[in-house]
PLY file of the C-alpha trace (Angstrom):
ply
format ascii 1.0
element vertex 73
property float x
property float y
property float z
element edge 72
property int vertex1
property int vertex2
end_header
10.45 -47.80 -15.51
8.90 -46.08 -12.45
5.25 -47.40 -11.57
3.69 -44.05 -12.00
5.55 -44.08 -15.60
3.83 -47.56 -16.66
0.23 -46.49 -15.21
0.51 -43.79 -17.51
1.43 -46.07 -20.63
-1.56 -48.07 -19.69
-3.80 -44.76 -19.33
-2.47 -43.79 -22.58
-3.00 -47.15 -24.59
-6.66 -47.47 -23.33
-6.93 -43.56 -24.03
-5.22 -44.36 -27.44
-7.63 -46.99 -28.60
-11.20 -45.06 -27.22
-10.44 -41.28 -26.20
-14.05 -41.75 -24.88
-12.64 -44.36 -22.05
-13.01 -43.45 -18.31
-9.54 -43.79 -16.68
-8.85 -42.58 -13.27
-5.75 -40.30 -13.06
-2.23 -42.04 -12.61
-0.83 -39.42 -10.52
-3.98 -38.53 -8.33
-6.60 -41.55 -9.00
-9.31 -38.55 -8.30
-10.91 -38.12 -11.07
-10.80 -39.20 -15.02
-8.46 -38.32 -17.63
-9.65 -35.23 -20.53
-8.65 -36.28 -23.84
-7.71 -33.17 -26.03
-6.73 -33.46 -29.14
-4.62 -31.36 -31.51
-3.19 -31.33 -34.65
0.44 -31.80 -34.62
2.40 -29.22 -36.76
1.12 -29.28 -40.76
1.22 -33.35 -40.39
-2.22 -34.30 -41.17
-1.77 -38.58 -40.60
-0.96 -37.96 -36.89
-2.18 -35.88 -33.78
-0.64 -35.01 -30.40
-2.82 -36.36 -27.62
-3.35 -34.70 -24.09
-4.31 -36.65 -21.44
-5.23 -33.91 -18.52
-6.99 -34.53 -14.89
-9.20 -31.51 -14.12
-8.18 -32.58 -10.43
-4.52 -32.23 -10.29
-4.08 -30.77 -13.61
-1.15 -33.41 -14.01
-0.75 -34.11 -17.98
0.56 -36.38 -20.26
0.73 -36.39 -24.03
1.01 -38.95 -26.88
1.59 -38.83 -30.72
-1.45 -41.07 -32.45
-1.89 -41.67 -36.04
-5.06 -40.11 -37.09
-7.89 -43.08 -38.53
-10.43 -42.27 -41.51
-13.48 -41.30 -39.62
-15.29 -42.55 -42.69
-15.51 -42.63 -46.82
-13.49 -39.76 -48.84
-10.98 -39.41 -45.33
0 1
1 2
2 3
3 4
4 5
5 6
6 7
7 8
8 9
9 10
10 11
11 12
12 13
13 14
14 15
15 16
16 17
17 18
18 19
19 20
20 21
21 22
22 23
23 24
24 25
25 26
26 27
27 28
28 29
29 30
30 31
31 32
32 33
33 34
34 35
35 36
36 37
37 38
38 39
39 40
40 41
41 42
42 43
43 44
44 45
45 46
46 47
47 48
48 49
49 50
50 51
51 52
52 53
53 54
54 55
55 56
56 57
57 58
58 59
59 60
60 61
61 62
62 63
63 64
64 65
65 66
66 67
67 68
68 69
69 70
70 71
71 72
């Protein structure tokens, strides 16, 4: 695996775990990673995660399971 591919596994593990985590861009290290979120076809248990720097506009994205964001979810 390339090192850029592995900084972005890390990016997307810490990004997995807290989308509200600051993580300096793999590809440009100027600025922090935008989490975007978006549902991912009619599956409701998952979502497709974006990682985007507003730098270099480089972009990743990961599949996540979606967790109960409280009673009833």
């Amino acid at each position: 695996m390339l090192p850029s591919s592995r900084a972005w596994v890390r990016a997307a593990i810490v990004l997995g775990n807290d989308p509200n985590a600051e993580v300096l861009c793999p590809a440009c290290g100027q600025a922090n990673l935008e989490v975007i979120d978006a549902q991912f076809g009619s599956n409701l248990e998952h979502l497709e995660r974006h990682l985007v720097c507003p730098a270099c506009q480089a972009m990743n994205s990961m599949l996540c399971r979606r967790t109960p964001s409280g009673p009833g979810d």
